[in-house]
MARSEBA-782934 format. One record per residue (C-alpha): residue in three letters; x, y, z; residue number from 1. Coordinates in Angstrom, 1 decimal, decimal comma, padded with zeros to 4 digits. Example, Ala and Ser with C-alpha at 12.3 -4.5 7.8 and 13.67 -1.06 7.14 Angstrom:
<rec><rest>ALA</rest><x>012,3</x><y>-004,5</y><z>007,8</z><nr>1</nr></rec>
<rec><rest>SER</rest><x>013,7</x><y>-001,1</y><z>007,1</z><nr>2</nr></rec>
//
This chain:
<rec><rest>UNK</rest><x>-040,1</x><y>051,2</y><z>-081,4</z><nr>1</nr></rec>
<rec><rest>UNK</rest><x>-039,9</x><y>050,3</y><z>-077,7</z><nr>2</nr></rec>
<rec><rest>UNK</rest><x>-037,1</x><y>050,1</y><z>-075,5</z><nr>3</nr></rec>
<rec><rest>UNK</rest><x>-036,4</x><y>049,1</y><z>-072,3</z><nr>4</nr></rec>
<rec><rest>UNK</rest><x>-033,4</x><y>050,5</y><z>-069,9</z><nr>5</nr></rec>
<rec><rest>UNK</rest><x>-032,4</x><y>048,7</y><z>-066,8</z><nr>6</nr></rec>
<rec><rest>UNK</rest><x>-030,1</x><y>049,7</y><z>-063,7</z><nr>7</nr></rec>
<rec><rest>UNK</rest><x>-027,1</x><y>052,1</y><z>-065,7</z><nr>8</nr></rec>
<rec><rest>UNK</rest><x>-028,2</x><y>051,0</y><z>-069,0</z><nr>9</nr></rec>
<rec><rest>UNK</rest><x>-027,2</x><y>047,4</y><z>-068,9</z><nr>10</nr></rec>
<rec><rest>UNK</rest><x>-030,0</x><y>046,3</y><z>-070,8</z><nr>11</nr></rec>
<rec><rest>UNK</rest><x>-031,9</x><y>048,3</y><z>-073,9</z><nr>12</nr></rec>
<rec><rest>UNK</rest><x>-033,8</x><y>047,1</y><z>-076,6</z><nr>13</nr></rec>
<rec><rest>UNK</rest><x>-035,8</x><y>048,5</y><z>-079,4</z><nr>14</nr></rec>
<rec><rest>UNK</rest><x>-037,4</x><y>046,9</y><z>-082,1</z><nr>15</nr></rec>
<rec><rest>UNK</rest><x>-038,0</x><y>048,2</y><z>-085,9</z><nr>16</nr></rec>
<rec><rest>UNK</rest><x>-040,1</x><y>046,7</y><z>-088,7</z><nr>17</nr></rec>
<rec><rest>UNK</rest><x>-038,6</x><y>046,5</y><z>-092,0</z><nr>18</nr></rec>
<rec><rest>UNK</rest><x>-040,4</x><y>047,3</y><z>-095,3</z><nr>19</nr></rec>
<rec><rest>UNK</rest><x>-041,0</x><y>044,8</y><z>-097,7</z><nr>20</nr></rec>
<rec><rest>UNK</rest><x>-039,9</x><y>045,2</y><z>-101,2</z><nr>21</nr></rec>
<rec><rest>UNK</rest><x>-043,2</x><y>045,7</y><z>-103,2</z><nr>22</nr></rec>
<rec><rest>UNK</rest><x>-042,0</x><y>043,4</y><z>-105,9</z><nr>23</nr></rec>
<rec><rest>UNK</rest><x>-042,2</x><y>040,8</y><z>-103,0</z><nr>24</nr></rec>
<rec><rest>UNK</rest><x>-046,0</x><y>041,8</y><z>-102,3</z><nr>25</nr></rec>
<rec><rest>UNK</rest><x>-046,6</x><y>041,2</y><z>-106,4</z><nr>26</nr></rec>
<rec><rest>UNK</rest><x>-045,0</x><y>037,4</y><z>-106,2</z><nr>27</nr></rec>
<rec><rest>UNK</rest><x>-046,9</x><y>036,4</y><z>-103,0</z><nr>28</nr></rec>
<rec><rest>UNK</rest><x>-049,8</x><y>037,7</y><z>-104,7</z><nr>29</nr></rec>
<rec><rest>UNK</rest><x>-049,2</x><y>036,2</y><z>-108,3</z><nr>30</nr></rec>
<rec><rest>UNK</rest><x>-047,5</x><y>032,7</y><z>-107,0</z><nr>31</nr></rec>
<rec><rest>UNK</rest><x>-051,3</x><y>032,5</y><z>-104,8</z><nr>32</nr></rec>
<rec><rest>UNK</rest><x>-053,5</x><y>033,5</y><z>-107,9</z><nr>33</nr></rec>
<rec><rest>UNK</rest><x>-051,8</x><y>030,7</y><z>-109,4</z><nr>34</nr></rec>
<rec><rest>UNK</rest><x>-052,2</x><y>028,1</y><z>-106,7</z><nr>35</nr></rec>
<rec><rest>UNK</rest><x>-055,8</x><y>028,7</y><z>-107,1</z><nr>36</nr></rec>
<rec><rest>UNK</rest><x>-055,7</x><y>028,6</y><z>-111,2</z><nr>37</nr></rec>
<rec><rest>UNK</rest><x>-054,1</x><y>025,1</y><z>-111,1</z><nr>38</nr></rec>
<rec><rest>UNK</rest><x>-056,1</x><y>023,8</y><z>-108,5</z><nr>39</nr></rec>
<rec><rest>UNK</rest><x>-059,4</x><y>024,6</y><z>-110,1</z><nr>40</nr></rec>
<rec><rest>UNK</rest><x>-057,7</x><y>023,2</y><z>-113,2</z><nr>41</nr></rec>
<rec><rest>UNK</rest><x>-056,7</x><y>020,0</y><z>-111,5</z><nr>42</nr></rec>
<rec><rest>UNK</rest><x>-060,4</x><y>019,4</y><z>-110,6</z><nr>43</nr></rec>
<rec><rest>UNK</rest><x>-062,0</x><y>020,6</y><z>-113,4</z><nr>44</nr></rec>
<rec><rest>UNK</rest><x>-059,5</x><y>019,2</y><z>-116,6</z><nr>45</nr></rec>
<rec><rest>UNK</rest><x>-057,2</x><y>016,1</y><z>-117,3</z><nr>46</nr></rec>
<rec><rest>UNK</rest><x>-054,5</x><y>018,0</y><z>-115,6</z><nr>47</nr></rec>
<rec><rest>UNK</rest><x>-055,3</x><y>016,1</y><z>-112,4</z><nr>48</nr></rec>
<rec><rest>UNK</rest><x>-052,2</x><y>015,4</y><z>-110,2</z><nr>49</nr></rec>
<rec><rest>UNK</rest><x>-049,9</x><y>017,8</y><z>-112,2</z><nr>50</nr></rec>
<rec><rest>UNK</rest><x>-052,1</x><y>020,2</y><z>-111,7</z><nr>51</nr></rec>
<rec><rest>UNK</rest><x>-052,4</x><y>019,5</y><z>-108,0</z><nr>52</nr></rec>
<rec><rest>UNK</rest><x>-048,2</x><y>019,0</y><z>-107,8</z><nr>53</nr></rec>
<rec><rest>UNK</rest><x>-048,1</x><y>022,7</y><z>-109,6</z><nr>54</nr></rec>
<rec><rest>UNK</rest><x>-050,8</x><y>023,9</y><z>-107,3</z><nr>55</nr></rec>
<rec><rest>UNK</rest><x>-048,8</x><y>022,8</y><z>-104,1</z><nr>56</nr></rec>
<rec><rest>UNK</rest><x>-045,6</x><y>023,8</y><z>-105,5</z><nr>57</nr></rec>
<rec><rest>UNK</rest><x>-047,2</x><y>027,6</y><z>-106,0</z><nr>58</nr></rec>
<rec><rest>UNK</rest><x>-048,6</x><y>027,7</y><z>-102,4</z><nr>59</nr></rec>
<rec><rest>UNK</rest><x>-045,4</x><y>026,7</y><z>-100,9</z><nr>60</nr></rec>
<rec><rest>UNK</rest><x>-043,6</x><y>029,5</y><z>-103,1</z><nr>61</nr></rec>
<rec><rest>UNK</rest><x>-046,6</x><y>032,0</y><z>-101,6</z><nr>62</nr></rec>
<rec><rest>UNK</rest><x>-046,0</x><y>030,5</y><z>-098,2</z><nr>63</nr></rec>
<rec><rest>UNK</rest><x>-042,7</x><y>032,0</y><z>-098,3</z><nr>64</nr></rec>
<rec><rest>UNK</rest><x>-043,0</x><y>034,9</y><z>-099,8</z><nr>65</nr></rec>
<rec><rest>UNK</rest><x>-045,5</x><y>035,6</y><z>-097,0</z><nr>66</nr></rec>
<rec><rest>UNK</rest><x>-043,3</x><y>035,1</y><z>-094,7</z><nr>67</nr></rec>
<rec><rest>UNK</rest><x>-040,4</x><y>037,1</y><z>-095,7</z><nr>68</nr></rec>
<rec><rest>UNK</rest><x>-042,8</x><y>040,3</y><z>-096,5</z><nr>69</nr></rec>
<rec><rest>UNK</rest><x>-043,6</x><y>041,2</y><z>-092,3</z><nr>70</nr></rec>
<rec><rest>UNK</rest><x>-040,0</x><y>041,0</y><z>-090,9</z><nr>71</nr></rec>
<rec><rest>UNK</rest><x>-039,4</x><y>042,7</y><z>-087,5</z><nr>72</nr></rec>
<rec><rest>UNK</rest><x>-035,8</x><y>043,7</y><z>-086,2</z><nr>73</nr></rec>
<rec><rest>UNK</rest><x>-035,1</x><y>043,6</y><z>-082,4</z><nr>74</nr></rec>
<rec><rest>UNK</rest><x>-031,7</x><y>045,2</y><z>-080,9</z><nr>75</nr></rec>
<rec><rest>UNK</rest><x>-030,7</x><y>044,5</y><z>-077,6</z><nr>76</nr></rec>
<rec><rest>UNK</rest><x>-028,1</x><y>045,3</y><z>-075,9</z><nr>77</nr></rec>
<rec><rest>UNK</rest><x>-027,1</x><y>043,8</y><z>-072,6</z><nr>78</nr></rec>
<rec><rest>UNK</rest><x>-023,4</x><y>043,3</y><z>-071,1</z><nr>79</nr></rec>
<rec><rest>UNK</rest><x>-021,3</x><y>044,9</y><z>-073,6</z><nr>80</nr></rec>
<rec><rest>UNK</rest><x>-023,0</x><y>043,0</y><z>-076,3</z><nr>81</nr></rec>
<rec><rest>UNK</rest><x>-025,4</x><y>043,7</y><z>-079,1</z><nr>82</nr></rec>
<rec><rest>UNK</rest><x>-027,0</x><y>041,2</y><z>-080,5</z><nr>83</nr></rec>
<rec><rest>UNK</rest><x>-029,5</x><y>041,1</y><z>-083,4</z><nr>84</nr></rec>
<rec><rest>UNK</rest><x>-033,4</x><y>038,9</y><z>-083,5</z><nr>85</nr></rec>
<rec><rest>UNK</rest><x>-035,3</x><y>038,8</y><z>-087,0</z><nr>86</nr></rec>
<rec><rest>UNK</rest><x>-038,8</x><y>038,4</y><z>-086,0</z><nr>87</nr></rec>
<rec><rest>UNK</rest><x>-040,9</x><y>036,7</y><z>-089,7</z><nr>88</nr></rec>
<rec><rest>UNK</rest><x>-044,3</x><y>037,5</y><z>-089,6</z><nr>89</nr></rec>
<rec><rest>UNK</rest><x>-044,6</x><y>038,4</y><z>-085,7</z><nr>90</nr></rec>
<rec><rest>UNK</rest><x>-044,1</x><y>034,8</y><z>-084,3</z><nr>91</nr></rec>
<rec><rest>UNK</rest><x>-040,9</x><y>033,2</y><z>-085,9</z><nr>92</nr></rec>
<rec><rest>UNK</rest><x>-037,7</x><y>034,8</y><z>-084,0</z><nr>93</nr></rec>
<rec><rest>UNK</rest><x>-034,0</x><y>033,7</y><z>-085,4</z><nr>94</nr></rec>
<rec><rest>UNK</rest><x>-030,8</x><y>034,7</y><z>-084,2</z><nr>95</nr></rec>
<rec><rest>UNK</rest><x>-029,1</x><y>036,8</y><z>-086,7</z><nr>96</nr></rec>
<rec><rest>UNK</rest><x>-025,9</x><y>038,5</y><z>-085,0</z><nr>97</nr></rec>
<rec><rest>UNK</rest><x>-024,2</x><y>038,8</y><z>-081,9</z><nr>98</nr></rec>
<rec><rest>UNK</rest><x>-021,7</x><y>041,6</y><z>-081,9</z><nr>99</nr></rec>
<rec><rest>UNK</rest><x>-019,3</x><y>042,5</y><z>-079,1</z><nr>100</nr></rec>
<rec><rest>UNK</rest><x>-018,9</x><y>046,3</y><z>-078,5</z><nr>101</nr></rec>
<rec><rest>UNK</rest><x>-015,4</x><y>046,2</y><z>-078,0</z><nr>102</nr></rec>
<rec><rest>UNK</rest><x>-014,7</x><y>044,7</y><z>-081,3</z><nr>103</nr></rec>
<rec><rest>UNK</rest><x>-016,6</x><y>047,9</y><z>-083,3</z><nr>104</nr></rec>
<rec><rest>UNK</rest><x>-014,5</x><y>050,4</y><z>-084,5</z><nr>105</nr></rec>
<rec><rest>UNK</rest><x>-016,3</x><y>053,1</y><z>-085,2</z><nr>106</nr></rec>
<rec><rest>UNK</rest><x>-020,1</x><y>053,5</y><z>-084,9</z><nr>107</nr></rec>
<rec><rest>UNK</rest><x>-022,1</x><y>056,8</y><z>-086,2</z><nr>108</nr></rec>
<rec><rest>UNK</rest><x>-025,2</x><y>058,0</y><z>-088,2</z><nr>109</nr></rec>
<rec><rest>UNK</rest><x>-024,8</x><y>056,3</y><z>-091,4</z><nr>110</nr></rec>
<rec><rest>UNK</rest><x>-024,6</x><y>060,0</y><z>-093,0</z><nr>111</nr></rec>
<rec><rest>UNK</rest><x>-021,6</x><y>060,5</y><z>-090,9</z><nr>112</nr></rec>
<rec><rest>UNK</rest><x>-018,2</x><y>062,0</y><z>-091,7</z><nr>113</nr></rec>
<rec><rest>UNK</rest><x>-017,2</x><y>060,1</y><z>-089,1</z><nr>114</nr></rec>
<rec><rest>UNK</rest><x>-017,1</x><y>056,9</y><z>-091,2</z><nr>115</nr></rec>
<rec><rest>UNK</rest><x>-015,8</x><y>058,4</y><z>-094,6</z><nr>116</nr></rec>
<rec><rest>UNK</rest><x>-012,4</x><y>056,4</y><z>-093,4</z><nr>117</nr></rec>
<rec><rest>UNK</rest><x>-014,2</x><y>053,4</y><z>-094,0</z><nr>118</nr></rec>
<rec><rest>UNK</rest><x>-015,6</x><y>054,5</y><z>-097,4</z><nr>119</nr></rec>
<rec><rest>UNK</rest><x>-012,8</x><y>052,9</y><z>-099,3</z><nr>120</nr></rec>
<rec><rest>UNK</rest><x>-012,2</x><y>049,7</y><z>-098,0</z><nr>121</nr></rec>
<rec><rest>UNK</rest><x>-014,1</x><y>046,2</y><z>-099,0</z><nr>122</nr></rec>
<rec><rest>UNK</rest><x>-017,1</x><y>045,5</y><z>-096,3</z><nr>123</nr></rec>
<rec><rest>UNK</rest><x>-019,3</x><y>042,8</y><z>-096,0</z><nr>124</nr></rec>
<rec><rest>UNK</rest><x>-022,5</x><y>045,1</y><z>-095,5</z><nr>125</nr></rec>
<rec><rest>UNK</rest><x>-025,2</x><y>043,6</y><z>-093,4</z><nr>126</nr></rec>
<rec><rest>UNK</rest><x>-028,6</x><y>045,6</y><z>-093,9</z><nr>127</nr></rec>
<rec><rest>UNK</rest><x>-031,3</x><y>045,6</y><z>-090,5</z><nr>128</nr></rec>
<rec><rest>UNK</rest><x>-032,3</x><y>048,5</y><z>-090,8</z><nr>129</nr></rec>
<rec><rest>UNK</rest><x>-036,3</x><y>049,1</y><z>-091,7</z><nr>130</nr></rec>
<rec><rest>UNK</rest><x>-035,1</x><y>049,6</y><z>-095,7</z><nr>131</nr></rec>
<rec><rest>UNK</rest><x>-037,1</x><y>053,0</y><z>-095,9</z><nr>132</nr></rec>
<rec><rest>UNK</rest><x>-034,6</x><y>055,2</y><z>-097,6</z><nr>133</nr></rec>
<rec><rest>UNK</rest><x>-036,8</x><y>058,4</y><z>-098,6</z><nr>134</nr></rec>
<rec><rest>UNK</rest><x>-037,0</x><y>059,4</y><z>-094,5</z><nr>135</nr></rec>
<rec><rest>UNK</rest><x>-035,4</x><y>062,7</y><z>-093,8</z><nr>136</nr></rec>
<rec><rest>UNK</rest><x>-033,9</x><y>062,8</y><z>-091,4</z><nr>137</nr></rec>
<rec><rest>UNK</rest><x>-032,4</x><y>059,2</y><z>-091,9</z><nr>138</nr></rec>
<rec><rest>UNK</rest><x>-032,4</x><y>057,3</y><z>-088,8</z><nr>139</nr></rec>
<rec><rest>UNK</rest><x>-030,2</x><y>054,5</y><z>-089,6</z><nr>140</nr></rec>
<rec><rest>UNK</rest><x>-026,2</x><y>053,6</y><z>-087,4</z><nr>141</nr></rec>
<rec><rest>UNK</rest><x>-023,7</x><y>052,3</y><z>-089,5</z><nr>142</nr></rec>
<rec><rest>UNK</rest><x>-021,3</x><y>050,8</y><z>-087,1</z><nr>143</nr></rec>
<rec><rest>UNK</rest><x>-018,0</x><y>049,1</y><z>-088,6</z><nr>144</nr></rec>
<rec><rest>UNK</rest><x>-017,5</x><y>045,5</y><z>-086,9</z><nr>145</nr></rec>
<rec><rest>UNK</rest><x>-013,4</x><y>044,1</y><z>-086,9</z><nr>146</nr></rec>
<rec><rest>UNK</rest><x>-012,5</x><y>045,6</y><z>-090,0</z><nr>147</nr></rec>
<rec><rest>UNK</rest><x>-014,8</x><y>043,2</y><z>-092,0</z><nr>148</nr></rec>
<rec><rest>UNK</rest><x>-018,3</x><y>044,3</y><z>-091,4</z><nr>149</nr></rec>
<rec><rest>UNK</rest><x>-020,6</x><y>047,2</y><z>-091,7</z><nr>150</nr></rec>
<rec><rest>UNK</rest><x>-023,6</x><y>047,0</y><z>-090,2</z><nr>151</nr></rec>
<rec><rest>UNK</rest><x>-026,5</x><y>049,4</y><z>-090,7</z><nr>152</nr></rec>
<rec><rest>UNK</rest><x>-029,3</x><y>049,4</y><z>-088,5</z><nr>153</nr></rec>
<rec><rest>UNK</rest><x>-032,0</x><y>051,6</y><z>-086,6</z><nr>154</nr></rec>
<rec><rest>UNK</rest><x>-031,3</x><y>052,0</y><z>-083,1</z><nr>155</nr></rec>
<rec><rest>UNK</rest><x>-033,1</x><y>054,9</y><z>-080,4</z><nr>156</nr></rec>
<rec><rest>UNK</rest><x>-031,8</x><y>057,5</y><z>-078,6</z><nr>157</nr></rec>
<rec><rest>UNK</rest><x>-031,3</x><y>055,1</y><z>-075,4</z><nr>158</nr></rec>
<rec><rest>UNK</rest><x>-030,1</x><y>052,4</y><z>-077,6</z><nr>159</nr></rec>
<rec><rest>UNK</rest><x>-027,4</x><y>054,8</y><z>-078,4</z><nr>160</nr></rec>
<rec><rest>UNK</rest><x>-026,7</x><y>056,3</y><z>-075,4</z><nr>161</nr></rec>
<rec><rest>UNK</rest><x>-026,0</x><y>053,0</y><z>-073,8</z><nr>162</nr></rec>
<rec><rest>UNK</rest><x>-023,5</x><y>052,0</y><z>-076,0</z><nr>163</nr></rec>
<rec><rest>UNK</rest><x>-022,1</x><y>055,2</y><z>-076,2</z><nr>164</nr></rec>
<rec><rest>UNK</rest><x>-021,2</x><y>054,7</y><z>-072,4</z><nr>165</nr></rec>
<rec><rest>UNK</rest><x>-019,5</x><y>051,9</y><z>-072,3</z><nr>166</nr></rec>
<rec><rest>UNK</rest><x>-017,2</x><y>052,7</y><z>-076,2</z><nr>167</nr></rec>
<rec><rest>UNK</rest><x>-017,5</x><y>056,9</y><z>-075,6</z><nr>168</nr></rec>
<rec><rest>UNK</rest><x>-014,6</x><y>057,2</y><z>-077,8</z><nr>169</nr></rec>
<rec><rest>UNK</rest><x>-016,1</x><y>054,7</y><z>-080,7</z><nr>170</nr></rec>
<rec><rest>UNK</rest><x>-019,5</x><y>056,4</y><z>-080,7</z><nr>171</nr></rec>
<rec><rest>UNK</rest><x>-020,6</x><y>059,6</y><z>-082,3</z><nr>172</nr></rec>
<rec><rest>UNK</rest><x>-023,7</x><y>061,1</y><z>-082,4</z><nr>173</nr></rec>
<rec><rest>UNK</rest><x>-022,5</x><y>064,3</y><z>-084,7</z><nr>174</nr></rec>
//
């Protein structure tokens, strides 16, 4: 995690690597065991070219797979604005989510009691959060975006604090 604060924390940002799911490090590992089964197969038998179509089609599935098992989360927040980067395999960055603060209406530690209003209704959950879910004490914000999202993520202390000072009366801590 880094962050960095600016001039009355107008800019922070802190950045959290997600887990990947073991069963996607057994399919990257499989689908490129059997790229190299089907091309030796292509060479070697009367397969030829469906072996070499199979053995492109396997790499492309273990390109994939590859690149979806390193993924990076960057926060920032700047201007009353958070906005959410998925980093794939430390060099592709996407745009995932751009939230404006003044549109959350409640934000706490997803353990909170602070959010068991929200329990009951129907939420479009939206996960960037580093996916670890034995840590004690969990680290993980839920924050509840316009009535129609919640969003559960793994900001720092200044990450917090920041946006605590600009929605005081949206933000808890506990």
């Amino acid at each position: 995690m880094s962050s960095v604060m600016g001039i009355d924390n107008n800019y922070v940002e802190c950045l959290v690597e997600s887990k990947a799911s073991p069963m996607v490090k057994i399919l990257s590992f499989l689908s490129l065991a059997v790229a190299i089964i089907f091309f030796l197969l292509s060479v070697i038998s009367p397969l030829g070219i469906i072996g070499l179509i199979l053995c492109i089609g396997a790499g492309v599935l273990y390109y994939f797979l590859t690149l979806n098992a390193n993924i990076e989360f960057e926060y920032q927040y700047c201007e009353r604005e958070i906005t959410v980067d998925k980093i794939l395999n430390k060099s592709r960055r996407k745009n995932v989510a751009k939230y404006d603060v003044n549109k959350i209406e409640a934000m706490a530690p997803s353990r909170s009691y602070h959010l068991d209003e929200f329990k009951n209704k129907t939420l479009k959950v939206v996960d960037f959060s580093a996916r670890q879910k034995d840590r004690q004490p969990d680290p993980t914000y839920t924050f509840i975006y316009d009535g129609k999202e919640k969003v559960i993520f793994e900001p720092n202390a200044e990450f917090v604090t920041a946006v605590k000072n600009v929605a005081p009366r949206k933000v808890f801590t506990d």
